[in-house]
GUPA-59637 format. One record per atom (N, C-alpha, C): residue number from 1; residue in three letters; x, y, z. Coordinates in steps of 0.2 Angstrom, whole numbers, plus 5000, padded with zeros to 4 digits. Example, Ala and Ser with C-alpha at 12.3 -4.5 7.8 and 13.67 -1.06 7.14 Angstrom:
[1; 'ala'; [5066; 4972; 5039]],
[1; 'ala'; [5062; 4978; 5039]],
[1; 'ala'; [5066; 4984; 5039]],
[2; 'ser'; [5064; 4989; 5035]],
[2; 'ser'; [5068; 4995; 5036]],
[2; 'ser'; [5064; 5000; 5039]],
This chain:
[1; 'unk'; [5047; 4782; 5137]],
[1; 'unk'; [5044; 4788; 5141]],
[1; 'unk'; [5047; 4794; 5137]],
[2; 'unk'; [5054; 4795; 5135]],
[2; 'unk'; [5055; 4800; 5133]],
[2; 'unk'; [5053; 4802; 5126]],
[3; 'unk'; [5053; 4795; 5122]],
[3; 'unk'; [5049; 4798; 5116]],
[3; 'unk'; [5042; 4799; 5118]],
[4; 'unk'; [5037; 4799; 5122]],
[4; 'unk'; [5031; 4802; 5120]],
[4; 'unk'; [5032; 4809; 5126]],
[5; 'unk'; [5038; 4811; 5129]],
[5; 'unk'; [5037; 4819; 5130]],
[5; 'unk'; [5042; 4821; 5126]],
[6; 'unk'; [5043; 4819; 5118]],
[6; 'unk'; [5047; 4820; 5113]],
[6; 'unk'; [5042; 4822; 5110]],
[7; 'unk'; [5037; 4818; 5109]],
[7; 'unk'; [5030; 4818; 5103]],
[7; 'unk'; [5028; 4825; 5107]],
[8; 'unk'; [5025; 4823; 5113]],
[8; 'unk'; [5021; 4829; 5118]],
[8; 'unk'; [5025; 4835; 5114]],
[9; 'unk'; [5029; 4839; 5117]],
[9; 'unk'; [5032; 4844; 5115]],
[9; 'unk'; [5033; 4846; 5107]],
[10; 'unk'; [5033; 4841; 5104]],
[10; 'unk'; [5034; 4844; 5095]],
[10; 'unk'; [5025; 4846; 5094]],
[11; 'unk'; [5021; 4841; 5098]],
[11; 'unk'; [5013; 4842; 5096]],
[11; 'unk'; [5013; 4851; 5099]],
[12; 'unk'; [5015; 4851; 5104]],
[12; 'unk'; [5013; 4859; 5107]],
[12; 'unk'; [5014; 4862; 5101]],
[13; 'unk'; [5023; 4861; 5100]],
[13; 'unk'; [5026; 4866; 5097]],
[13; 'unk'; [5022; 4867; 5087]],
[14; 'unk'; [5019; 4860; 5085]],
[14; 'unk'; [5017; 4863; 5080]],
[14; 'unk'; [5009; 4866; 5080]],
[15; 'unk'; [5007; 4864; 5085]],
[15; 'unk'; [5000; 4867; 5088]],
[15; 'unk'; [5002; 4874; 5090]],
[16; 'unk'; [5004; 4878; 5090]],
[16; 'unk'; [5006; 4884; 5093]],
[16; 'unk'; [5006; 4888; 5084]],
[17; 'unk'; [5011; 4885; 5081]],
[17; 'unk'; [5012; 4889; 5075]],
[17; 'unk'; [5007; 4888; 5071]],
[18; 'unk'; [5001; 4883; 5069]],
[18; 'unk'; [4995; 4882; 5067]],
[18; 'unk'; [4992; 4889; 5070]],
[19; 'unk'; [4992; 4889; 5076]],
[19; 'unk'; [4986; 4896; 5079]],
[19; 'unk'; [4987; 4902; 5078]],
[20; 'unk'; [4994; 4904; 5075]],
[20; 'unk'; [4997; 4911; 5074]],
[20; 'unk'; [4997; 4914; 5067]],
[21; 'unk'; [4992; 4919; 5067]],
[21; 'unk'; [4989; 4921; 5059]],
[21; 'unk'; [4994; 4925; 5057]],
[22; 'unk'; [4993; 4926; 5052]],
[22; 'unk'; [5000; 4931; 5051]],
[22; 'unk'; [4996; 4938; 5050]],
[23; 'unk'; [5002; 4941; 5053]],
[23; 'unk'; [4998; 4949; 5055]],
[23; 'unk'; [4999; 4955; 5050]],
[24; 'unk'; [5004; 4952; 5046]],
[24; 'unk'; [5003; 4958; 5037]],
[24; 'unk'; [5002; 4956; 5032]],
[25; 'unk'; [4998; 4958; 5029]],
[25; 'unk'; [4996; 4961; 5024]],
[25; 'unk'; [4999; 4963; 5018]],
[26; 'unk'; [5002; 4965; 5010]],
[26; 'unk'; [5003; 4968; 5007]],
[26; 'unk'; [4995; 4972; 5003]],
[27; 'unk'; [4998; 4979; 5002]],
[27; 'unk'; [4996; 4982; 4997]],
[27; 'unk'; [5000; 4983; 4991]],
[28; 'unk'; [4997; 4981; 4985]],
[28; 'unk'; [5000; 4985; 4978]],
[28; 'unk'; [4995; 4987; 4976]],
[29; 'unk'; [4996; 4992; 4970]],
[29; 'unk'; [4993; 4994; 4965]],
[29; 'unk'; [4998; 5000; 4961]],
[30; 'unk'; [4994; 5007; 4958]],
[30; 'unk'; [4997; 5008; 4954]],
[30; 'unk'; [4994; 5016; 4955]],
[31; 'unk'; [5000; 5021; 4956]],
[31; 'unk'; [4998; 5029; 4955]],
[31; 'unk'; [4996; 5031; 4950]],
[32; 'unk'; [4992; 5035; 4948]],
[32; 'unk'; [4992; 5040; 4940]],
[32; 'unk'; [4993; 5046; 4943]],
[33; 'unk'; [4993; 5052; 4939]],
[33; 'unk'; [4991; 5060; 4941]],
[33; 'unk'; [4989; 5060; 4933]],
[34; 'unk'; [4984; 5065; 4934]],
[34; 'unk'; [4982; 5069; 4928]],
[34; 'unk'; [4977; 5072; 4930]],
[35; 'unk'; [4974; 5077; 4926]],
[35; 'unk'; [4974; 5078; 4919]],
[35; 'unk'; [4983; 5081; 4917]],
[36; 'unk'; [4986; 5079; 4913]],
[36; 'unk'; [4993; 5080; 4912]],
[36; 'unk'; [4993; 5084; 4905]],
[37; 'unk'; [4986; 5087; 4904]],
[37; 'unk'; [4984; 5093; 4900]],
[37; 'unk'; [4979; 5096; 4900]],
[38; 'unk'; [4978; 5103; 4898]],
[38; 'unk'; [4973; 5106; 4900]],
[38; 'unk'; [4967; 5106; 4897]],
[39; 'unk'; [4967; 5102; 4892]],
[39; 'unk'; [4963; 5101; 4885]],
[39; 'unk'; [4964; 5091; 4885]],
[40; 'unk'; [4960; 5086; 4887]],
[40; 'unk'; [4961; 5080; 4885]],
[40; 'unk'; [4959; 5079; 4875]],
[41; 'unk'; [4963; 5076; 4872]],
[41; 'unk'; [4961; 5074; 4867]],
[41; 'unk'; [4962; 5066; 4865]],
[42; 'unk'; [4954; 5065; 4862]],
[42; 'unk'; [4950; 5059; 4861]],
[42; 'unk'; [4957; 5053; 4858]],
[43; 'unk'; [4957; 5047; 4860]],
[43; 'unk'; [4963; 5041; 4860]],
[43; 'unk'; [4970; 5045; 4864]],
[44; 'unk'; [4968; 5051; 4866]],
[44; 'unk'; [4978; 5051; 4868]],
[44; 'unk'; [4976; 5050; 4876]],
[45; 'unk'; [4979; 5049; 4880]],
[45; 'unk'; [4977; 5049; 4889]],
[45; 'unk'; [4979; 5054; 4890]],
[46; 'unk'; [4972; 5055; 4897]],
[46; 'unk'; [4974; 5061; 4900]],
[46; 'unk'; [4975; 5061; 4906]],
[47; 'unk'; [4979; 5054; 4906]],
[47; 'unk'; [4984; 5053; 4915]],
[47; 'unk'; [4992; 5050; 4913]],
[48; 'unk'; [4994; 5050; 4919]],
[48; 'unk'; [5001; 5047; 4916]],
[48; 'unk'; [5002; 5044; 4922]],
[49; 'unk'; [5008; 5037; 4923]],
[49; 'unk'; [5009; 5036; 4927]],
[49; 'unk'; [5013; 5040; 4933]],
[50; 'unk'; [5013; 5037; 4939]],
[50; 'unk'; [5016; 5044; 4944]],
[50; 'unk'; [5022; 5040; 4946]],
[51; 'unk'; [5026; 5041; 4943]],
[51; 'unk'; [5034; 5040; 4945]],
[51; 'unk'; [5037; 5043; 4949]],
[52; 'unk'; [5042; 5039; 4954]],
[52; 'unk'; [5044; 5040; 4958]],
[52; 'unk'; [5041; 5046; 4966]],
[53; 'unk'; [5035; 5044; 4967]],
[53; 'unk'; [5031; 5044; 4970]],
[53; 'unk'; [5032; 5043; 4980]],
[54; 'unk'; [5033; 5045; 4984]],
[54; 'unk'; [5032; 5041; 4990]],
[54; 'unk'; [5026; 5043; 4992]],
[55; 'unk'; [5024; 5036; 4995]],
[55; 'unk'; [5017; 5037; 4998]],
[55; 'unk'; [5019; 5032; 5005]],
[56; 'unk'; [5016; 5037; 5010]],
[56; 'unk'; [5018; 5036; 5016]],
[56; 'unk'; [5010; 5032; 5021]],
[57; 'unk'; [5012; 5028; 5023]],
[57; 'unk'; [5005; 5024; 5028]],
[57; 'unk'; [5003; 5025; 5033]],
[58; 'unk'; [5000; 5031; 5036]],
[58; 'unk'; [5000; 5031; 5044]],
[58; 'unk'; [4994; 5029; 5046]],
[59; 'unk'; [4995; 5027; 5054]],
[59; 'unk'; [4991; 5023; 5057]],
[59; 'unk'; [4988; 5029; 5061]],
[60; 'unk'; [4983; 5028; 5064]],
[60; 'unk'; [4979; 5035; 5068]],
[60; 'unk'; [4983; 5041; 5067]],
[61; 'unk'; [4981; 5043; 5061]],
[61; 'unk'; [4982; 5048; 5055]],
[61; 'unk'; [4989; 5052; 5059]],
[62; 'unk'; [4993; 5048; 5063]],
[62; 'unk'; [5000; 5054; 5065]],
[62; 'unk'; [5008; 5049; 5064]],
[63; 'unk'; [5006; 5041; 5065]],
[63; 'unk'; [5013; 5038; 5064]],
[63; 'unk'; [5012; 5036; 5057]],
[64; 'unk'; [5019; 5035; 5054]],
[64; 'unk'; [5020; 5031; 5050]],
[64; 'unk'; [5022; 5023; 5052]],
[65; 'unk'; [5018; 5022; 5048]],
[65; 'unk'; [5020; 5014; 5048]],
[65; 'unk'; [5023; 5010; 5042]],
[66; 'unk'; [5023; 5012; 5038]],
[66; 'unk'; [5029; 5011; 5031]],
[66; 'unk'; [5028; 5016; 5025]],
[67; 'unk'; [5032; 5014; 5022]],
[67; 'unk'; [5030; 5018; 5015]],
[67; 'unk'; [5033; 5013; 5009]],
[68; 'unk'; [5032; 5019; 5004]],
[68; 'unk'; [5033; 5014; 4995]],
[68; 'unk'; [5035; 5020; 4992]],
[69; 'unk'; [5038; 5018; 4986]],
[69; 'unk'; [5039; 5024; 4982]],
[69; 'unk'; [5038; 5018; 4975]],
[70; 'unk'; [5035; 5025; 4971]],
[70; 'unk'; [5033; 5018; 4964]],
[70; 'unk'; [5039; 5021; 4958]],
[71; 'unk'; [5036; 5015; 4954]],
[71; 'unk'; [5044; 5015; 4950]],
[71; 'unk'; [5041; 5016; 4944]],
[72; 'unk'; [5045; 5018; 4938]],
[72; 'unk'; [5045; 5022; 4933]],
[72; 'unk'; [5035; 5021; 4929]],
[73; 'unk'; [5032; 5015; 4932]],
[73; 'unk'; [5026; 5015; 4926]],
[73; 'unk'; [5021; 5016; 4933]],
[74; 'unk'; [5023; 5018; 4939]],
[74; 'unk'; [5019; 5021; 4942]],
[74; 'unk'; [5016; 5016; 4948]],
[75; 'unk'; [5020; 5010; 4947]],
[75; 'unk'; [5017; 5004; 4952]],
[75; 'unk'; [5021; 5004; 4959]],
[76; 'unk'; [5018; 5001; 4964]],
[76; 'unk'; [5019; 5001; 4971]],
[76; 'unk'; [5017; 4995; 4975]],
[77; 'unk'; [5023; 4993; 4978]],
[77; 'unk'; [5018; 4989; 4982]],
[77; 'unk'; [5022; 4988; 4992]],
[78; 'unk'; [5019; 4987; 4997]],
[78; 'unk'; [5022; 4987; 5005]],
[78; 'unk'; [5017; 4983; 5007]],
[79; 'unk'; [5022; 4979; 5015]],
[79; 'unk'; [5019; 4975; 5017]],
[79; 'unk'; [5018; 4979; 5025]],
[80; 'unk'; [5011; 4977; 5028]],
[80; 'unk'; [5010; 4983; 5033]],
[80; 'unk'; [5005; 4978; 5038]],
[81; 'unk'; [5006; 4979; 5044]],
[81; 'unk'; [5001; 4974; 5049]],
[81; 'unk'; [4992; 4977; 5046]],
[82; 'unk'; [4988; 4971; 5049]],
[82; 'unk'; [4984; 4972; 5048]],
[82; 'unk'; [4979; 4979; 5049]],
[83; 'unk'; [4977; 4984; 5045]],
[83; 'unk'; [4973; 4985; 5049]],
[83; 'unk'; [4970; 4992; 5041]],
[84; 'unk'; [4968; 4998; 5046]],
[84; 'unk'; [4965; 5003; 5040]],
[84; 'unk'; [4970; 5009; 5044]],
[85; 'unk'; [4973; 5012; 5036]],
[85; 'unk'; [4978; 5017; 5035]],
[85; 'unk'; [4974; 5025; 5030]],
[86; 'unk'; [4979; 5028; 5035]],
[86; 'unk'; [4978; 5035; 5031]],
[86; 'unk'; [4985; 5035; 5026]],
[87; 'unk'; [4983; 5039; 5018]],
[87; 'unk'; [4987; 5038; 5015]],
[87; 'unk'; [4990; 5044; 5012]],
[88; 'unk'; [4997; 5045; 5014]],
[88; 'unk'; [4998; 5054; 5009]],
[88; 'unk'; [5004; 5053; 5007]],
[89; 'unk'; [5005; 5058; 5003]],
[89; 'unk'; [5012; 5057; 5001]],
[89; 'unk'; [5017; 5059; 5002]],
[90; 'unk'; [5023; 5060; 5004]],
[90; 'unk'; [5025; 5064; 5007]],
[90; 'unk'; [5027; 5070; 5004]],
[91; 'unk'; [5032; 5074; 5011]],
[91; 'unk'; [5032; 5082; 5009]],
[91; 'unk'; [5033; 5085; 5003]],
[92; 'unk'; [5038; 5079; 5000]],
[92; 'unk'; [5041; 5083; 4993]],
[92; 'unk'; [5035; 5080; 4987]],
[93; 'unk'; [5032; 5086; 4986]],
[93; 'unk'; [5028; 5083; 4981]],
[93; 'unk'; [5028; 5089; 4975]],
[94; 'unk'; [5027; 5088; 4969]],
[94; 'unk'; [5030; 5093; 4963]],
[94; 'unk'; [5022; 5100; 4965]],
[95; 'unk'; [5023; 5104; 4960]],
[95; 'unk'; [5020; 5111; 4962]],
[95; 'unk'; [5014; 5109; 4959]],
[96; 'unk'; [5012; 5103; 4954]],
[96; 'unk'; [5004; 5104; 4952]],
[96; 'unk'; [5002; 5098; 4953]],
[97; 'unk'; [5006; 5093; 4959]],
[97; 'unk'; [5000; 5085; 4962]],
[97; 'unk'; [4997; 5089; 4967]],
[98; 'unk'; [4992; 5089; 4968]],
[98; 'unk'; [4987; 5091; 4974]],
[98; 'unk'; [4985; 5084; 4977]],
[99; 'unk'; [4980; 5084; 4977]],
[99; 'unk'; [4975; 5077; 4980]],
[99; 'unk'; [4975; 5073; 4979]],
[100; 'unk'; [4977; 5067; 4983]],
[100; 'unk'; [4976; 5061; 4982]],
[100; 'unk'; [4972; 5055; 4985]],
[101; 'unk'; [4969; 5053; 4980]],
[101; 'unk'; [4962; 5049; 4980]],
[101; 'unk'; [4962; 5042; 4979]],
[102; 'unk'; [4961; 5037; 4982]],
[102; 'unk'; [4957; 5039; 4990]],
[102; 'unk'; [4963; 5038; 4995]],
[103; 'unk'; [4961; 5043; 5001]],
[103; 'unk'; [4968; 5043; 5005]],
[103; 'unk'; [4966; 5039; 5012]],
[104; 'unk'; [4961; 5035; 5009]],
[104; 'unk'; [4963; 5028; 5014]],
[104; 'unk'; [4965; 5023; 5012]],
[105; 'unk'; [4966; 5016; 5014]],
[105; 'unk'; [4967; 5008; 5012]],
[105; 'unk'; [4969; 5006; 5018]],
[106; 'unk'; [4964; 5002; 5017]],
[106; 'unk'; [4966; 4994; 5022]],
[106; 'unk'; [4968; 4986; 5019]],
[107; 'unk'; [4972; 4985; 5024]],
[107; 'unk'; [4976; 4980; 5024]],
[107; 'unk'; [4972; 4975; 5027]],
[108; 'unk'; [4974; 4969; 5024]],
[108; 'unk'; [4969; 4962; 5027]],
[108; 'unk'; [4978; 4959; 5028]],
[109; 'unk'; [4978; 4956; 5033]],
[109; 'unk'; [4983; 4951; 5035]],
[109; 'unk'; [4984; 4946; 5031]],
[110; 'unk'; [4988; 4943; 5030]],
[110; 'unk'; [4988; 4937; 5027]],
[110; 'unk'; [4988; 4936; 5018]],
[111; 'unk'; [4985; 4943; 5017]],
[111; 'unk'; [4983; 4943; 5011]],
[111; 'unk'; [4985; 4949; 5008]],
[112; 'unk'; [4984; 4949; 4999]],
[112; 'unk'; [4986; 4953; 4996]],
[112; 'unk'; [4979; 4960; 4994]],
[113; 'unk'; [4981; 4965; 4994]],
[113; 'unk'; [4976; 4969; 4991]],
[113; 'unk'; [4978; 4975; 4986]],
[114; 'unk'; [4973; 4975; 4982]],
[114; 'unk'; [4975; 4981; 4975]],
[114; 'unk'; [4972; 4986; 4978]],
[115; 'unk'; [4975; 4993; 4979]],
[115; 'unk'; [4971; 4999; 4977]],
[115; 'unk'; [4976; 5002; 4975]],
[116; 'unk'; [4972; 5006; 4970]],
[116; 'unk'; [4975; 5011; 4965]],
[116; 'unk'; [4974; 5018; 4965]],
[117; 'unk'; [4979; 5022; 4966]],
[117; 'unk'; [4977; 5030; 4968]],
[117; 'unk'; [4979; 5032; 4963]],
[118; 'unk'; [4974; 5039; 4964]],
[118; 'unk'; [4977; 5047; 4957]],
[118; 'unk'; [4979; 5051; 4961]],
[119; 'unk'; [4984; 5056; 4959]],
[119; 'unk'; [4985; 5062; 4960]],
[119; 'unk'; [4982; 5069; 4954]],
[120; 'unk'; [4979; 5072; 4959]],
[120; 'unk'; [4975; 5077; 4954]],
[120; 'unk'; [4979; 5082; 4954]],
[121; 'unk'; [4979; 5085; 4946]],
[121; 'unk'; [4989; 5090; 4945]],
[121; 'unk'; [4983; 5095; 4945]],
[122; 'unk'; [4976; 5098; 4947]],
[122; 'unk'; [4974; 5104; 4943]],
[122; 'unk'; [4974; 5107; 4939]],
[123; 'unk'; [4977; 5101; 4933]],
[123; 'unk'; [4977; 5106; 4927]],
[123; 'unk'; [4969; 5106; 4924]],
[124; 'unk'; [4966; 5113; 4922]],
[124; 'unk'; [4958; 5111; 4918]],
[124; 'unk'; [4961; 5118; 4913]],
């Protein structure tokens, strides 16, 4: 008797973890800014990676819900519950990053996803 409300109980217990999806998410990808001249010349780029960078995740466009900062080649990546975020970057941003595009991304649970954003420096 007692081993089958031994069996009974472990069946609950791994029936239960079976039913429970996992609720985050990861995004990476990778910032640029440019134009980083005011004139592009043909073979040289006319983006750069965006180092040291925070980008901030909020959810109904007022809390944050995490953030990331990317690292010297401009890569990023946070893990965030599922859903769709507003993406900006925080206050301290240099005098010629303006806009940053696209400043949404959604988060699929359980799973990984790449977006990759620019920051536009204004320079023409």
């Amino acid at each position: 008797m007692r081993v089958l409300i031994l069996l009974s109980s472990l069946a609950l217990a791994l029936g239960a973890g079976a039913d429970a999806a996992p609720s985050r998410g990861t995004l990476r990808g990778v910032v640029m800014r440019g134009p980083v001249a005011p004139v592009c010349v043909a073979e040289q780029p006319c983006d750069e990676p965006a180092a040291h960078v925070e980008l901030l995740f909020l959810r109904n466009n007022n809390s944050v819900a995490g953030h990331a900062v990317t690292d010297l080649a401009g890569r990023y990546a946070v893990r965030l519950p599922g859903g769709l975020y507003t993406v900006r970057r925080s206050a301290v941003a240099g005098p010629l990053d303006r806009k940053l595009e696209p400043n949404r991304a959604r988060v699929y649970a359980g799973r990984t996803n790449r977006v990759d954003f620019s920051i536009d420096t204004g320079i023409r």
